[in-house]
Every structure is written in C-alpha cells, then in structure tokens.
C-alpha positions, 0 to 999 in steps of 0.5 A, a space after each residue: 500500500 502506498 503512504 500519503 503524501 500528507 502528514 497529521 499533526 495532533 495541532 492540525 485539528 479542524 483544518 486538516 493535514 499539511 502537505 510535506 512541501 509546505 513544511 520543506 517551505 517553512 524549513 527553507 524560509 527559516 534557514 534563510 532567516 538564519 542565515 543559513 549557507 542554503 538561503 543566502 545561495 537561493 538568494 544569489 540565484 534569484 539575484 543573479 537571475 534578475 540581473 540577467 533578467 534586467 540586462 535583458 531588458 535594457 538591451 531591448 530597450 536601446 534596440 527599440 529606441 535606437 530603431 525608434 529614432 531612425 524612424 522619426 529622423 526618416 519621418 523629419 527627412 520625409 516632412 521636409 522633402 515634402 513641404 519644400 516643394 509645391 503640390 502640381 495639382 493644385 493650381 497658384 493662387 493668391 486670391 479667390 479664383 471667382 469672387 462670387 463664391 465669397 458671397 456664400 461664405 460672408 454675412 450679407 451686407 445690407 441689414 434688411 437682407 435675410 440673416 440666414 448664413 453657412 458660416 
C-alpha cells in the first residue's frame, strides 16, 4: 500500500493535514532567516537571475529606441522633402479664383437682407 503524501499533526485539528512541501517551505524560509549557507545561495540565484533578467531588458530597450529614432529622423527627412516643394495639382493662387463664391461664405451686407448664413 502506498503512504500519503500528507502528514497529521495532533495541532492540525479542524483544518486538516499539511502537505510535506509546505513544511520543506517553512524549513527553507527559516534557514534563510538564519542565515543559513542554503538561503543566502537561493538568494544569489534569484539575484543573479534578475540581473540577467534586467540586462535583458535594457538591451531591448536601446534596440527599440535606437530603431525608434531612425524612424522619426526618416519621418523629419520625409516632412521636409515634402513641404519644400509645391503640390502640381493644385493650381497658384493668391486670391479667390471667382469672387462670387465669397458671397456664400460672408454675412450679407445690407441689414434688411435675410440673416440666414453657412458660416
């Protein structure tokens, strides 16, 4: 017959038994209390993990930003060319084509004119 993964305690009363991981937590979490040579090389670890973790990721950090101002400089050269020479399909002006097209755009002139407006 095979033995339970779990242990009674005569303390563990209404809440049932305790597994034998949490009891190998709560030795390893004292150890680490203690300064026990186990806990301090956990500890290491985790250290040595999260620094590899945070080198990581500043190294994709600076590849993004490098990539992100390659971008907006391409973005700027692009804007520039673009504003510095004029459009060929609209046409060079610098008044109103036909002025007869104002009169939609303005009030009337005269008062007693209706007060109705486009804009």
């Amino acid at each position: 017959m095979r033995m339970s993964s779990t242990v009674m305690r005569k303390d563990d009363g209404a809440y049932g038994s305790r597994r034998r991981s949490s009891d190998e937590e709560v030795r390893r979490s004292r150890e680490r209390r203690s300064g026990g040579l186990e806990g301090e090389e956990e500890e290491l670890e985790q250290l040595e993990k999260m620094d590899n973790g945070i080198s990581l990721l500043q190294r994709i950090k600076n590849k993004l930003l490098h990539h992100l101002l390659s971008s907006s400089l391409d973005v700027l050269r692009f804007l520039n060319n673009v504003d510095s020479k004029p459009d060929p399909l609209l046409p060079q002006t610098t008044g109103a084509v036909n002025s007869t097209w104002d009169q939609w755009f303005e009030r009337p002139k005269e008062a007693k004119r209706c007060g109705c407006f486009i804009l």
